[in-house]
C-alpha positions in Angstrom: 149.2 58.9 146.8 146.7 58.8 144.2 146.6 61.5 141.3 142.6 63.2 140.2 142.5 64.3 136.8 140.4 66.9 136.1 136.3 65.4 135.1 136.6 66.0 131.8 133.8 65.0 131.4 131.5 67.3 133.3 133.9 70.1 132.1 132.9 69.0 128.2 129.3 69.4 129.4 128.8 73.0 131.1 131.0 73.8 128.2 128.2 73.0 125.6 125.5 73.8 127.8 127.1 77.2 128.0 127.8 77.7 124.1 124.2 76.3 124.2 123.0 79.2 126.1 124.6 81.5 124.7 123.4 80.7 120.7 120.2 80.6 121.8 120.3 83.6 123.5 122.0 85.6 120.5 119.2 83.6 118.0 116.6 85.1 120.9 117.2 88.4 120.3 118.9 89.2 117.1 117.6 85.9 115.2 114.6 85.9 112.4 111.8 86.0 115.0 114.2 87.7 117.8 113.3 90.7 119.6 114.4 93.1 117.3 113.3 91.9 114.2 109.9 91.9 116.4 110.4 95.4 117.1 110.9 96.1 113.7 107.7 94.3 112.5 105.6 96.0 114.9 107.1 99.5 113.9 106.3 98.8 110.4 102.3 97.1 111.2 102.3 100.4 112.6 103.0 102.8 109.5 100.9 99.7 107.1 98.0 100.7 109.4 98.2 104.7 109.1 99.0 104.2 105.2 96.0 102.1 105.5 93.8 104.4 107.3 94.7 107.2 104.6 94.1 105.4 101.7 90.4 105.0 102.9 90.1 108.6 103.5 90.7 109.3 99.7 88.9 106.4 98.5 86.0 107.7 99.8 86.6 110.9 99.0 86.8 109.4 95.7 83.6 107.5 95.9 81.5 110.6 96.7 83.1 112.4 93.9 82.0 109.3 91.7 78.7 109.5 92.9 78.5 113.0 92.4 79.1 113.0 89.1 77.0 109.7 88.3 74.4 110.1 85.7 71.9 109.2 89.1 73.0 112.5 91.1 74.3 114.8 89.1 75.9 117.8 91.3 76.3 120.7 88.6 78.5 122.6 90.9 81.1 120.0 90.6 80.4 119.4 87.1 81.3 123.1 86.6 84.4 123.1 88.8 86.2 120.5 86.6 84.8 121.6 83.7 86.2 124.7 84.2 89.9 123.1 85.7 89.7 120.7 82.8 89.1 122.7 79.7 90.2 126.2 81.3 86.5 127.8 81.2 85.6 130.9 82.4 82.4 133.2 82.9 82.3 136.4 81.6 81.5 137.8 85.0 84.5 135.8 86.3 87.8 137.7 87.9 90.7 136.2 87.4 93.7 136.3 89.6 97.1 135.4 88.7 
């Protein structure tokens, strides 16, 4: 009667293709470009963008303020307002509230 032993053989190989398998899926999703880093990316594009968004809202806000006050279009309402805010000014026909 003839003794098998065991294929070590093929046994050495599903064994690395399974530790192979299961690196790569761990690199997949919790690796430098895994899912979750992705996730994160995306979540953070996301507030860049709205941060983004706001900052042109007060640069042009800050632009027509600029031209406002230019020595082309001069808008003496403004020019009052932060002369008045800047120096402390008042009219004598102003009422002050505090």
């Amino acid at each position: 009667m003839r003794k098998t032993r065991p294929a070590i053989g093929a046994l050495f190989f599903f064994g690395t293709a399974l530790v192979l398998a299961l690196y790569f899926t761990f690199a997949a999703v919790q690796g430098s470009f895994g899912l979750f880093n992705r996730v994160q990316v995306q979540a953070e594009n996301a507030e860049l963008m709205q941060r983004r968004d706001r900052l042109q809202v007060e640069l042009s806000q800050l632009q027509n303020k600029t031209t406002r006050l230019s020595d082309d279009y001069l808008d003496l309402d403004l020019l009052d307002e932060r002369a008045r805010d800047v120096l402390g000014l008042t009219r004598p026909d102003d009422v002050i509230i505090r």
